[in-house]
C-alpha positions in Angstrom: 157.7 112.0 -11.4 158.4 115.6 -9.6 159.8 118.2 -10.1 163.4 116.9 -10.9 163.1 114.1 -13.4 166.5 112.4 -12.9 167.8 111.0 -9.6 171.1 111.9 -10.6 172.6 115.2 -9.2 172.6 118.4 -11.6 175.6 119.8 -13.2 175.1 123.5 -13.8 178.3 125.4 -15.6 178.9 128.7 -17.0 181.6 129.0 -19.6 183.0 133.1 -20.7 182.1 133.4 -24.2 185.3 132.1 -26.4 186.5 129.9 -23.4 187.9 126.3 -25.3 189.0 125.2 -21.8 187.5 121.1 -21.5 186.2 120.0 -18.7 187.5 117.2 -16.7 185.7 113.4 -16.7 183.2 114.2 -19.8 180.8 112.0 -19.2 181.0 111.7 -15.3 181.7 115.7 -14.2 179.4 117.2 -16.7 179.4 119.5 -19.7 181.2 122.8 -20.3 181.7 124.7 -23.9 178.4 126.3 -23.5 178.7 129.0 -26.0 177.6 132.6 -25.3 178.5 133.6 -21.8 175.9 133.5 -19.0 174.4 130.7 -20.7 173.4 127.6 -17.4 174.1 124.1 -18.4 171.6 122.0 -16.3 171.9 118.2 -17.0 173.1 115.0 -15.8 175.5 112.9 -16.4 175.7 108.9 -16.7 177.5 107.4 -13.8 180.6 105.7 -14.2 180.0 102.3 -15.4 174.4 120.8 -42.2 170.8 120.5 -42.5 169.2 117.5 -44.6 169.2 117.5 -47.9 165.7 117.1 -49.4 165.2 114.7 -52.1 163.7 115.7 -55.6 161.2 113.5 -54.7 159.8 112.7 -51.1 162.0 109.5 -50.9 163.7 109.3 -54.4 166.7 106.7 -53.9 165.9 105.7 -50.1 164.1 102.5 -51.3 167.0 101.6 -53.7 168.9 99.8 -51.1 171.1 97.2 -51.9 173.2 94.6 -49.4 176.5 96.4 -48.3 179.0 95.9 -45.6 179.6 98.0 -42.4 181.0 100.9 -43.0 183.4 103.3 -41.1 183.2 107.3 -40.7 185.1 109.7 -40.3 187.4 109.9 -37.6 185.7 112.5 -34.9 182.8 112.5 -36.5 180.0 111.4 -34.0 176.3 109.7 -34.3 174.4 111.6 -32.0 171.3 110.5 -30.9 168.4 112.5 -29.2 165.6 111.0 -27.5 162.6 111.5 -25.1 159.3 110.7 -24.4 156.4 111.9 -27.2 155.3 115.8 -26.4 159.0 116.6 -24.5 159.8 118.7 -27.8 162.4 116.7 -29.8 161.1 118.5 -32.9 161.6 122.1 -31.5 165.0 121.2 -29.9 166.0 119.9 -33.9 164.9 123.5 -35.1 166.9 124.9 -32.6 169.8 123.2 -33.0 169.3 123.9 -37.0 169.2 127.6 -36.3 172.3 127.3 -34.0 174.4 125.6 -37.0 173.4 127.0 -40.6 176.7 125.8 -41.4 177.5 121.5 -42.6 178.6 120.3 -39.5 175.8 118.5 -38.1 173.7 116.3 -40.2 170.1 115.8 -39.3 168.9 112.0 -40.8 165.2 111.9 -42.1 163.2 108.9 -40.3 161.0 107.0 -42.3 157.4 106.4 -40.9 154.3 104.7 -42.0 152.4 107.2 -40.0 150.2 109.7 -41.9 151.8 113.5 -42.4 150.7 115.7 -39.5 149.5 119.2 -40.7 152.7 121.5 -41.6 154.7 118.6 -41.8 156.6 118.5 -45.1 157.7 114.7 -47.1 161.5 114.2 -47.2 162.0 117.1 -44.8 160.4 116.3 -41.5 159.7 112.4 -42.5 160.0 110.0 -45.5 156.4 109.0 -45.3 156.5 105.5 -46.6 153.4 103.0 -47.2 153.8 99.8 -45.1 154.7 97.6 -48.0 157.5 100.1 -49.2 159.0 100.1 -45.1 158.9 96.8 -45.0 160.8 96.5 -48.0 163.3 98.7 -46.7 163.6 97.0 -43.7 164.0 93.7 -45.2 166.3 94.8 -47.7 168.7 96.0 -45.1 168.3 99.9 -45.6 167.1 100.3 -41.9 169.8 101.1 -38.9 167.1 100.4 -36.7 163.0 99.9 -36.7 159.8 99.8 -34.4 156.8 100.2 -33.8 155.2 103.1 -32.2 152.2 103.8 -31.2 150.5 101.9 -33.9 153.1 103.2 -36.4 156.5 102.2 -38.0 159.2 104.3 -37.3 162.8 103.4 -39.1 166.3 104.8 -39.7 167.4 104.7 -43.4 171.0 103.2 -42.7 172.8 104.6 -45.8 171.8 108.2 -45.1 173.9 107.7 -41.5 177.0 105.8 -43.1 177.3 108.4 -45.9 177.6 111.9 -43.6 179.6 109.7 -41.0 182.2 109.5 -44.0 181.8 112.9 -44.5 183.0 113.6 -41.4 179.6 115.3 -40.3 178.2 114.7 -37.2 174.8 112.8 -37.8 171.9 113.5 -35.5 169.2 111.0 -34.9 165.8 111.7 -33.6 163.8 108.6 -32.7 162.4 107.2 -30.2 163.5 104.9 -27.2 162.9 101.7 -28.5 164.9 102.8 -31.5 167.8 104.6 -29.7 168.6 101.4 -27.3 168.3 99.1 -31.1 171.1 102.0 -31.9 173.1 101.8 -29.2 173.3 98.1 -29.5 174.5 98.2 -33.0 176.8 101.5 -32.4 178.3 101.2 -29.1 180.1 104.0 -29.4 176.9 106.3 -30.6 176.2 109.4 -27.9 172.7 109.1 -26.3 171.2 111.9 -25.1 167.7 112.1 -23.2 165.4 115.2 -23.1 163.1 114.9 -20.1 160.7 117.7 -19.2 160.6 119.6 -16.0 157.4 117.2 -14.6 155.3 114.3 -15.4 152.7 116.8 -15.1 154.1 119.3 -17.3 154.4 116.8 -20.2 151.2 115.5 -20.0 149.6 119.4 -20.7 152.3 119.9 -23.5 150.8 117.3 -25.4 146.8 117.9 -24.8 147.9 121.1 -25.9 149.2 120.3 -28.9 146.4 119.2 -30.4 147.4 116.3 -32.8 145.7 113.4 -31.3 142.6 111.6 -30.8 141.5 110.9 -27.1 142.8 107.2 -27.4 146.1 108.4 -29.0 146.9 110.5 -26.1 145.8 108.2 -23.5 148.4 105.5 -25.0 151.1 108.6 -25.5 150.5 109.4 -22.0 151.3 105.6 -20.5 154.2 105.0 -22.8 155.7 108.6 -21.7 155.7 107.3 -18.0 157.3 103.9 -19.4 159.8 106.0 -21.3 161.1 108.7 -19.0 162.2 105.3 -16.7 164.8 104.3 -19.0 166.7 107.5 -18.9 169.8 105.5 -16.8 170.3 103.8 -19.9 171.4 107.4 -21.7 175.2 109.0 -21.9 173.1 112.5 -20.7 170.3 113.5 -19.4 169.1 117.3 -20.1 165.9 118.7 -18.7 164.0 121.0 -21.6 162.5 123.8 -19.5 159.1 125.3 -20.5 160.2 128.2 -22.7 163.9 127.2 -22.7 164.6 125.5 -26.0 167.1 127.5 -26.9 169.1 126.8 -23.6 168.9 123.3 -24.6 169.7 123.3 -27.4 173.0 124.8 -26.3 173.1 122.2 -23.8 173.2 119.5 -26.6 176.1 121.6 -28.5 178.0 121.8 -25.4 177.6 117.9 -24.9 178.5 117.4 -28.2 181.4 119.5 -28.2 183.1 117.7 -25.1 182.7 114.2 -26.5 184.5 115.3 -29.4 187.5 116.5 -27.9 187.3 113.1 -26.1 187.5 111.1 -29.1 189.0 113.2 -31.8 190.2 110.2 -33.8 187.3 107.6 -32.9 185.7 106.3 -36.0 181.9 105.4 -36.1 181.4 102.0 -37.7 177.8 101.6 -38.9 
């Protein structure tokens, strides 16, 4: 991979601050609504074809799941998905975006893993850390939009979390992985992928030795699957390239995207 992960052309817009003019073609032209003026949108396009709540306890209710039938959101309110290969900074982008919107608007769903907390890393906040018997309970109860396995470890998305801010009329923001985000799509056609890609192959690869979280054979898988991964970024709505030091410019990126879909569909309900 070089220098310019996507094939596709790059879209770079500027929008004066308080500007609510759309852009033309959504998801073909590009992205406008950037926020603050002088802020550069740089991202591609697909060609034609609040914060969460914590739980008194770290899952308290999430494995109480019982049968229910498909449900449908509000209308507008969109089931955003944000994706990327591991060490691209999906985690930063989330604190980002968090920082952005203090207010209710987006809500940010809790995966469940079977993966062992990180340091810093706090239960019902940054995962529901679940035992494999109590995921696969989950799973098999029905409680799980989606599920796979990644590197080595479960990673799932508790269902009734999504269907009950969709009929809030919040817009729900999923962070998982690609496996999980084309299981997604499959089930919610109409559910917005977006694909962070870094500025290099090369550039990923030293993000995540530097981070410092896994073992020699941990990385050497992370590293394969990343290559795997940033390959499937023609099956994404958008593509936006998180620049080395930039997180905050995409994080606006992501609002602007998320802004023009919604005046694309402003009575589209999301049926999950």
């Amino acid at each position: 991979m070089g220098s310019s992960p996507s094939g596709r052309g790059v879209v770079a817009e500027r929008e004066a601050a308080g500007s609510s003019a759309g852009v033309g073609g959504g998801r073909q032209s590009g992205v406008g609504g950037a926020g603050p003026a002088g802020v550069e949108e740089a991202m591609t396009a697909r060609p034609p074809g609040r914060a969460a709540e914590t739980a008194s306890t770290p899952h308290a209710g999430l494995l109480d799941v019982r049968p229910s039938e498909p449900t449908e959101g509000a209308p507008g309110a969109l089931l955003v998905i944000i994706s990327g290969p591991s060490g691209v900074g999906k985690d930063t982008i989330i604190a980002a975006l968090r920082a952005r919107h203090p207010d209710p608007d987006y809500h940010y769903v809790v995966t469940c893993t079977t993966r062992a907390p990180r340091p810093g890393e706090v239960p019902g906040v940054s995962y529901h850390f679940l035992s494999p018997g109590e995921f696969d309970a989950l799973r098999a109860a029905g409680g799980l939009l989606e599920a796979n396995e990644v590197h080595g470890n479960w990673y799932g998305t508790p269902r009734a979390e999504v269907a009950q801010a969709l009929a809030a009329g919040r817009d729900v923001i999923l962070k998982i992985d690609v496996q999980g985000a084309q299981v997604v799509k499959e089930r919610v056609p109409d559910a917005l992928l977006i694909f962070v890609v870094p500025p290099s192959l090369e550039e990923l690869f030293q993000r995540l030795r530097s981070r410092a979280t896994e073992s020699v054979d941990e990385l050497e898988i992370r590293q394969r699957n990343a290559a795997l991964e940033l390959a499937r970024k023609d099956d994404y709505d958008y593509v936006v390239v998180n620049e080395t030091g930039q997180v905050d410019r995409t994080a606006a990126m992501i609002d602007a995207i998320i802004r023009i879909e919604k005046r694309k569909h402003p009575t589209r309900r999301i049926r999950v």
